[in-house]
MISESE-12541 format. One record per residue (C-alpha): residue in three letters; y, z, x. Coordinates in steps of 0.001 Angstrom, whole numbers, plus 500000, padded with zeros to 6 digits. Each point is the difference from the previous one (the first is absolute). Example, Ala and Ser with C-alpha at 12.3 -4.5 7.8 and 13.67 -1.06 7.14 Angstrom:
<vogus>
Ala495500507800512300Ser503440499340501370
</vogus>
This chain:
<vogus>
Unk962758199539525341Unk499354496006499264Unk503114499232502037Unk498219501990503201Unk496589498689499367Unk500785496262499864Unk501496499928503611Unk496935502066500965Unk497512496925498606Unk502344497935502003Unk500179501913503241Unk495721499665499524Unk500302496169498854Unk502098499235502903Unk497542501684502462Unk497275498228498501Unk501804497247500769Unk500826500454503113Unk496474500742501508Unk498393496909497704Unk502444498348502090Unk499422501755502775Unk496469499087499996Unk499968496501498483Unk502412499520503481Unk497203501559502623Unk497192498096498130Unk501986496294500293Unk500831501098503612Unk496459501484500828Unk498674496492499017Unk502411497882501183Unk498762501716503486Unk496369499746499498Unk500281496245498957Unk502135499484502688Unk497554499807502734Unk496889498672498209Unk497904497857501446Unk499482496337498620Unk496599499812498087Unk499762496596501761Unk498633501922502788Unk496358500490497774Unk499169496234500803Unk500972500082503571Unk497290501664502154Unk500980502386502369Unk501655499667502940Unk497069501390502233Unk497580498352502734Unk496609501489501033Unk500002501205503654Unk496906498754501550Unk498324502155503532Unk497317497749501762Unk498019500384502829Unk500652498132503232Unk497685497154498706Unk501549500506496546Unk497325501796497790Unk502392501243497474Unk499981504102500335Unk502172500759497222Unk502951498996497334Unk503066502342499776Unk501412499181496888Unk502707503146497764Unk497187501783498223Unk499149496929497596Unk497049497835500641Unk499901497322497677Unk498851496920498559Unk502128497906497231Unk498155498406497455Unk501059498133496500Unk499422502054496842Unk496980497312499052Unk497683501502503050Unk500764503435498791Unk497391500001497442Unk500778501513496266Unk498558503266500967Unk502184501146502203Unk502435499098498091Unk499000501632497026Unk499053502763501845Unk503469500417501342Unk501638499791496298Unk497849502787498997Unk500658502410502963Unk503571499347500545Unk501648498187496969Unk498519499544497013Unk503626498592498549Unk500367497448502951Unk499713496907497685Unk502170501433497330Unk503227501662501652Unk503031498644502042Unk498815501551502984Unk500649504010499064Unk498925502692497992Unk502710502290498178Unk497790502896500090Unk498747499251503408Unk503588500265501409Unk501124502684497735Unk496775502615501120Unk500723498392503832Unk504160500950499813Unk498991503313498648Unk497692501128503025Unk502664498338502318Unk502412502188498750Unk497909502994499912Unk498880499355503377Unk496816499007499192Unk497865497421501330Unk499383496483498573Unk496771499478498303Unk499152496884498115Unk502208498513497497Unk500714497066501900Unk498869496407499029Unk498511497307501952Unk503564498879500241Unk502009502785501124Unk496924500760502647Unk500479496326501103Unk503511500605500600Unk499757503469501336Unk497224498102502783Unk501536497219501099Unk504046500557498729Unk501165504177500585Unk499372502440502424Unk497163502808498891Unk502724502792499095Unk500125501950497189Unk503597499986498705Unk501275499197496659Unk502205497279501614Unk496942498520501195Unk498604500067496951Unk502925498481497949Unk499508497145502554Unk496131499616499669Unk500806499365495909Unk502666497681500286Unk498252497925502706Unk496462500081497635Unk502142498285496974Unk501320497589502444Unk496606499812501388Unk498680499120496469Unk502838497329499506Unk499285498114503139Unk496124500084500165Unk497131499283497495Unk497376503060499451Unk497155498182501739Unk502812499332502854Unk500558503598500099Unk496697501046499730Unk498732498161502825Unk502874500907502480Unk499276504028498737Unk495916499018500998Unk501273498425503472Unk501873502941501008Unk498988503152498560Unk497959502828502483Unk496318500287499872Unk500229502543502024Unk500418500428503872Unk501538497085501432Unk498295497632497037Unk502045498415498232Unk499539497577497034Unk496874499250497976Unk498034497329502117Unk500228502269503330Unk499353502767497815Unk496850498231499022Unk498733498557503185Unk500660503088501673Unk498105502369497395Unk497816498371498431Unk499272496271502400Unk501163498009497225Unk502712497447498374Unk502268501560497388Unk498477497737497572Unk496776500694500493Unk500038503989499337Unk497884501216497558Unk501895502376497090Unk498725503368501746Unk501581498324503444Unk503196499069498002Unk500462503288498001Unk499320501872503418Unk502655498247501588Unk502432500258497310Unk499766504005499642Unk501104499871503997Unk503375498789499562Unk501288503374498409Unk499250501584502484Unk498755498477503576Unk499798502894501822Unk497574501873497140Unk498328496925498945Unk499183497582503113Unk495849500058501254Unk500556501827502753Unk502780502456499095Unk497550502856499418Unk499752499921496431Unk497646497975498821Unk499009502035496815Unk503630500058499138Unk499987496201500603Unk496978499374497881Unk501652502236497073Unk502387498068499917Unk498903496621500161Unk497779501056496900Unk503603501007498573Unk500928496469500390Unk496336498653498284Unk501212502035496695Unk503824498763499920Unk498502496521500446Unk497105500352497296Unk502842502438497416Unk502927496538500687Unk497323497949499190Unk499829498015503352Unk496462500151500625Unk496728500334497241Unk497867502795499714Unk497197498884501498Unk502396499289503088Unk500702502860500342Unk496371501468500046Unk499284497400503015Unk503122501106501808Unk499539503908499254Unk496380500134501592Unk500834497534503267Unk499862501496503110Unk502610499305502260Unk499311499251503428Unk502532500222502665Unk500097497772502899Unk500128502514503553Unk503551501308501033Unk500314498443503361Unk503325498515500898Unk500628496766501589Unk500909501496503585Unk498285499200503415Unk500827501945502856Unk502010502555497768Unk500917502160502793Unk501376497226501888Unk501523498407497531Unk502084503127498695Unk500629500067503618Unk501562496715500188Unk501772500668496670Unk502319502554501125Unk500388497810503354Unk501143497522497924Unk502226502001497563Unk501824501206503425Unk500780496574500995Unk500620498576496701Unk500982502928497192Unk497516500789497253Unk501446497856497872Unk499945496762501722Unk495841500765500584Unk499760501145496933Unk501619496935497765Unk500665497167503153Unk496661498149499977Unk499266500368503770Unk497430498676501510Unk498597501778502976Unk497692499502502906Unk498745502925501193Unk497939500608503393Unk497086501682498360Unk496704498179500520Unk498324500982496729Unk496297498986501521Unk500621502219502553Unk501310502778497822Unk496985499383497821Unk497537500217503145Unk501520503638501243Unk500092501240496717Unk496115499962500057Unk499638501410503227Unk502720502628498817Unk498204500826497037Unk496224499839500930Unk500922502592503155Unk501808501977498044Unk497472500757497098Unk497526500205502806Unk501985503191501176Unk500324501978496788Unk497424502387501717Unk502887500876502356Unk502241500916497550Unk501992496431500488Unk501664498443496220Unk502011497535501222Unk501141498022502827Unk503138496968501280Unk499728496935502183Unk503158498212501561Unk499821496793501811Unk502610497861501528Unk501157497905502397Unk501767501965502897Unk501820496698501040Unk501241499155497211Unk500458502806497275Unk497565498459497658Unk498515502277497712Unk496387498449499592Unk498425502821497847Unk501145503125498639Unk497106502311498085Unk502259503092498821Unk496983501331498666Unk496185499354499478Unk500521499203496074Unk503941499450498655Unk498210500229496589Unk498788503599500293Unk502673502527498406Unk497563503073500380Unk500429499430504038Unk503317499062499899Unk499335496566500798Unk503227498507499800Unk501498501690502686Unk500332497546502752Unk498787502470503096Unk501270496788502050Unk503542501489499507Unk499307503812499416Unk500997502577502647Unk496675501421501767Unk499125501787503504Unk499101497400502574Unk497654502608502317Unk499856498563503522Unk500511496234498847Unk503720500957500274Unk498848501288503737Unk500419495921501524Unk504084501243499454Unk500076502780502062Unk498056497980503381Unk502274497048499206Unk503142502172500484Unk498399501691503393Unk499188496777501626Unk504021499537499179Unk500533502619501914Unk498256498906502980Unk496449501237499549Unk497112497837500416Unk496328499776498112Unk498444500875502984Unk501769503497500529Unk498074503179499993Unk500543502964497417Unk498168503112499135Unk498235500354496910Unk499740503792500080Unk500682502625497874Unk503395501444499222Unk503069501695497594Unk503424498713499755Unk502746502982498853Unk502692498621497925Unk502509501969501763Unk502275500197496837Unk497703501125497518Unk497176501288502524Unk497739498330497929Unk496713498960501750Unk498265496455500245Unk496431499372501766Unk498707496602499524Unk496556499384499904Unk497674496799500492Unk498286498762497181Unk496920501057501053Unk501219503763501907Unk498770498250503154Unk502222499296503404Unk499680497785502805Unk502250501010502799Unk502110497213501612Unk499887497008498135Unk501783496779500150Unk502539499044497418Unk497707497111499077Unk497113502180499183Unk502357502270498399Unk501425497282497458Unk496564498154499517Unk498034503085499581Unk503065501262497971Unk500006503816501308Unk502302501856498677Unk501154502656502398Unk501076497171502536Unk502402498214497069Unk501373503827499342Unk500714500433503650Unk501723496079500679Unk502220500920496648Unk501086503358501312Unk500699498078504059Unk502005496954497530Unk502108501943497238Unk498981499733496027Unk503542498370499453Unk499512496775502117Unk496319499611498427Unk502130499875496395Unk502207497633501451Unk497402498055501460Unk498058499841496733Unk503086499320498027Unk500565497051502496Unk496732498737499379Unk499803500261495839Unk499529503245499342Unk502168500926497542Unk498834503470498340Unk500701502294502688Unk503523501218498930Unk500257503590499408Unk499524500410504029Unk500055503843500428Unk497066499799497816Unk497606498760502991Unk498784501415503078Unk497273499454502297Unk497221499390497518Unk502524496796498869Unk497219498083503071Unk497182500841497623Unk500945498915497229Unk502370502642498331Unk502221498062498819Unk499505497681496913Unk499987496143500357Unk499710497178497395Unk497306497568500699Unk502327496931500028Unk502310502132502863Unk496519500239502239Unk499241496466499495Unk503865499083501317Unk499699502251502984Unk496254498477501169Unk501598496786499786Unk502730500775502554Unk496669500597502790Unk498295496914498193Unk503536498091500602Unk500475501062503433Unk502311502062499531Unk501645498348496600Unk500747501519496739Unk500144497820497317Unk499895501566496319Unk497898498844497426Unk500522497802498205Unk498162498912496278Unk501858496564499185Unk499409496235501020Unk502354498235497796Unk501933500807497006Unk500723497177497821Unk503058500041496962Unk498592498779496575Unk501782496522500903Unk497395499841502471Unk502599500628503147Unk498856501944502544Unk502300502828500601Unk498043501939502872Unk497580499271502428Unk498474502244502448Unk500495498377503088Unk498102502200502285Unk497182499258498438Unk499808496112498524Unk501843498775503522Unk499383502678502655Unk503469500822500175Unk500374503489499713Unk504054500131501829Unk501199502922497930Unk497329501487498996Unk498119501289503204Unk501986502712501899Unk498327501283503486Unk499828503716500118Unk497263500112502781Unk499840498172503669Unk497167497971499709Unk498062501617502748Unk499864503116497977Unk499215498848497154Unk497127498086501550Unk498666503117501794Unk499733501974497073Unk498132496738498330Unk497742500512503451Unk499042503070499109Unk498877499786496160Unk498261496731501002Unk498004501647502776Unk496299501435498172Unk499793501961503579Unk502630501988499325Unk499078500684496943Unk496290500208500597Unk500017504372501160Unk501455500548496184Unk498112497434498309Unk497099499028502117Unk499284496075501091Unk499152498534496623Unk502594501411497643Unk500524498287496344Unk503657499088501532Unk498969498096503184Unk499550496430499131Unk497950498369502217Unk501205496453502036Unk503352500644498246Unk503076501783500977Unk501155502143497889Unk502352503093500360Unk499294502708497751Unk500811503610498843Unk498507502725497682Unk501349503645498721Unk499372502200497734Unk501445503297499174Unk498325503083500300Unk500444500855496603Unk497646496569499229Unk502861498700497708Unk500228497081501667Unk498150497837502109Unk501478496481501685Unk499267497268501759Unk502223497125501659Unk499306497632502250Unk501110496468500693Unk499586496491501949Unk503099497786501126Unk500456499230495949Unk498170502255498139Unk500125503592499307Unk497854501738497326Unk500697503263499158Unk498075502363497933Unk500262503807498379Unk497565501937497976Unk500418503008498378Unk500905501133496257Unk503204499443498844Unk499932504159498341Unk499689500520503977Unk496700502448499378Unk498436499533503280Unk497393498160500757Unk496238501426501972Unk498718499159502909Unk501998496810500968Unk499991498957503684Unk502084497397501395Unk498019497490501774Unk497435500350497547Unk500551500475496683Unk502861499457497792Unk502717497138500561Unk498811498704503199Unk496402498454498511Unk502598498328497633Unk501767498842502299Unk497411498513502401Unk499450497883496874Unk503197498995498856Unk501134498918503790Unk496939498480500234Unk500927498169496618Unk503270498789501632Unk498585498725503221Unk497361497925497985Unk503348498223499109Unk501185499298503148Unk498666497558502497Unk496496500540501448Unk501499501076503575Unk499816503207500697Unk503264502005499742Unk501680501148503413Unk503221501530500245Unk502847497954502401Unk500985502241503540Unk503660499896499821Unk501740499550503690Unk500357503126502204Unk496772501409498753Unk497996501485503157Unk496272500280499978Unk499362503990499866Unk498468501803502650Unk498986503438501076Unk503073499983502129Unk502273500597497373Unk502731502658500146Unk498233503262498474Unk503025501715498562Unk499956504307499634Unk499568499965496152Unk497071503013500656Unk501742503077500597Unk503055501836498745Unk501206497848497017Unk503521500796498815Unk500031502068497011Unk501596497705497652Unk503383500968497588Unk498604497424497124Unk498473502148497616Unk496207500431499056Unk500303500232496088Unk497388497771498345Unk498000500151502744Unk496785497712499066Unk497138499834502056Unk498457496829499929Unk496581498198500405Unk499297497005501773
</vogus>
């Protein structure tokens, strides 16, 4: 029996053996490739390789800094004050001035839930998070642990505590993008680090374990306060602070400063952010220090936002929560203001949206398209059509469409003119079913409209507004009748400068007039001009309006549009000089309809008359007057009266969406 069991120990000795082996092998290789790649600890002293992006205005008033989620200010350890630091020991690392940079229990409880697939929680010390912030990635692997211990021994070999404490102070999150304890104390509480009271310093020690639970604003503030009383005890049980501190600090009430962040223009400036990120890559705006000039004139943004905001409250009667003003430069591109909303700051309305760049229905402001692409085709302002009623038979799906005016009344023959300025509906219908829905997309897409792509969606109603349009788009098409004809795309950037100070873009079209490349003429002047003709003329417009409308501007000349939908989801208006065009939408962004809004009247257009009124108060004190281009007759009651009154073709485009619109 002994002579069998003996190789049977040895078979079990030797397999023992073998897998000690085994495994003493994979542990010197597994190490061998985490040290392989560390990083060199060196790296703590060196700051990081990242420049602040800077966005100014065109007479650079700084907007807003773009910096990688980490707003910060550097300071020694000395202007830290001791009760922060204190503070700090007690709520993160109560060891810190006793170990060589890691806990055995810490890391043993922290490889356990790693390898049961549980998440990290505490266990760290102000070493390891040090490393783990500014040295490793934020995964949770044992390999990435393994590193985060070696690197905290080297860490403690290399730097002093207080050297280590104060880089861990500089760089850890206060939540948000707040990083390090000064910011985290001017921006919470209007103070320098060193001059927080204990309450302050406990408060903002309790944060760091968890930002997103413990930050002012995160929602939690009972939590928060818990927990910064957590702190108070660990401080007064280590012995850090006296009792009678502690009594002072326990009863202070902490007051927060107000959340607002350090943005002006926010809708423009995330506007001009995602320009930029086009042009550039995120990174390179995120990290490259640039310095750019943008065309926004902040006064003027400033100014419109009042007028936006006063006319808008005015009108919550009328069912009316928000509104959006654009104003540019038609020659140019310039961007001058951009109002996505009446408050960025208000989440319950959705504030943030930028209604500048969200797709809405135009009504009969998109009607200027339509005339613009009949005088193409040979017809002239002064041609007669009838505004009567009738049906159009889609004579694919048999489906019915009968237009109506915006006020169920009719006229009989009526000049294209009239038609346009008074904006009547059934004579737009009529000119779209004579021109072909097709070449009115291609028109618009020639002329910046670039939503309209799904084209078997739109049929006849496309003339009043059934088809959806960003603001931005409008403001691009105006500017091709403001430009004669023109298109040149907007354009939000002056000059971009590197963080060597180089310049590495200027807009020429707008700093030397020089716009070769960027303009592209998609209309004969003449036609352009007559459509101009038209919106300028307050006789036109005066049997739809009346005389003394809120969008005729008297001594000036001005070319302008409204629409709304019938739904009273949206209400516009745009209008424009030789260069400026201000255009304006109100509405709610939930699209619940507004009550009893009438173009002309209420709504956008008494914004507008303000705002254009703003931006002519900026221009010289001569009036405005539109140039005549060459081969522009003088109309007369001569003019060829084309047949647009009886008998219109039946057209194959098809009705669906039909929208009948307002003014």
């Amino acid at each position: 029996m002994s002579s069998l069991f003996l190789p049977k120990r040895l078979v079990s000795w030797g397999i023992s053996v073998f897998i000690l082996i085994f495994l003493g092998q994979l542990i010197v290789f597994t190490m061998m490739d985490v040290i392989a790649d560390l990083p060199n600890v060196a790296l703590l002293s060196v700051a990081p390789e990242r420049a602040t992006t800077k966005i100014y205005d065109r007479n650079h008033y700084l907007l807003y800094s773009i910096y990688v989620d980490e707003n910060r200010s550097n300071i020694p350890l000395t202007q830290m004050g001791q009760n922060i630091i204190g503070a700090t020991i007690a709520s993160e690392d109560r060891d810190f001035y006793r170990h060589d940079g890691w806990s055995m229990t810490g890391f043993a409880r922290a490889t356990m839930r790693i390898l049961g697939g549980q998440n990290i929680q505490g266990g760290s010390t102000i070493t390891q998070q040090l490393v783990k912030n500014r040295l490793l990635d934020r995964s949770k692997t044992l390999d990435r642990k393994l590193k985060e211990l070696i690197l905290a021994v080297a860490v403690e070999r290399t730097y002093t505590k207080d050297q280590i404490m104060e880089m861990y102070l500089n760089n850890v999150s206060y939540g948000g993008v707040v990083y390090g304890i000064e910011q985290a104390a001017v921006t919470y509480f209007g103070k320098n680090a060193k001059n927080l009271s204990l309450a302050q310093a406990a408060y903002l020690a309790s944060i760091t374990s968890a930002p997103s639970i413990y930050a002012p604003f995160a929602g939690n503030l009972d939590r928060a306060i818990n927990k910064q009383q957590e702190v108070l005890r660990q401080m007064l049980a280590q012995e850090l602070i006296t009792s009678q501190q502690y009594e002072v600090a326990i009863n202070e009430e902490l007051r927060f400063l107000p959340n607002v962040t350090q943005i002006k223009a926010p809708h423009f400036v995330m506007y001009v952010r995602d320009y930029l990120e086009k042009m550039y890559g995120e990174d390179t705006v995120a990290m490259g220090g640039l310095e750019v000039v943008t065309t926004l004139d902040l006064n003027l943004q400033q100014s419109a936002q009042i007028e936006l905001q006063q006319q808008v409250y005015a009108l919550k009667s009328l069912r009316v929560g928000n509104g959006a003003v654009l104003i540019t430069n038609p020659k140019t591109g310039e961007i001058l203001t951009m109002l996505g909303s009446i408050n960025y700051w208000d989440d319950s309305n959705d504030g943030q949206t930028n209604v500048c760049l969200a797709q809405r229905q135009p009504g009969s402001s998109i009607k200027p398209l339509t005339y613009a692409l009949a005088f193409l085709r040979g017809y002239s302002p002064e041609d007669k059509i009838l505004d009567a009623p009738f049906k159009y038979v889609d004579p694919w799906s048999r489906q019915v469409y009968a237009p109506v005016n915006y006020d169920g009344e009719y006229r009989g023959m009526v000049s294209l003119r009239q038609a346009l300025g008074s904006s009547y509906n059934i004579p737009a219908v009529k000119l779209l079913n004579e021109l072909g829905t097709s070449n009115l997309i291609d028109l618009a897409e020639d002329m910046g409209i670039t939503t309209w792509k799904e084209r078997n969606r739109y049929g006849l109603s496309l003339t009043l507004g059934a088809g959806e349009v960003m603001m931005t788009d409008l403001a691009t098409a105006y500017g091709v009748f403001a430009n004669l004809g023109e298109r040149v795309d907007l354009n939000p950037i002056l000059e971009v400068r590197n963080k060597e100070a180089q310049t590495i873009y200027q807009n020429p079209c707008a700093l030397l007039s020089d716009c070769v490349g960027r303009s592209q003429r998609v209309l004969p002047a003449r036609i352009a001009y007559q459509v101009t003709d038209i919106l300028k003329d307050n006789k036109a417009r005066t049997p739809g309006f009346g005389s003394l409308s809120v969008i005729n501007i008297a001594e000036q000349e001005v070319a302008v549009k409204t629409g709304t939908t019938n739904s009273l989801r949206d209400n516009w208006t745009v209008g424009y000089t030789t260069d400026r065009l201000v255009a304006v939408w109100v509405g709610n962004n939930d699209n619940s309809p507004m009550s009893r809004i009438a173009s002309g009247v209420t709504g956008a257009s008494p914004i507008w008359n303000k705002v254009m009124r703003l931006t002519l108060a900026k221009q010289d004190q001569v009036a405005h007057k539109f140039m005549v281009p060459d081969g522009i007759p003088v109309a007369t009651a001569s003019s060829q009266v084309r047949s647009l009154a009886e008998s219109p073709r039946q057209s194959t485009a098809t009705v669906s969406g039909a929208l009948l619109s307002a003014l």
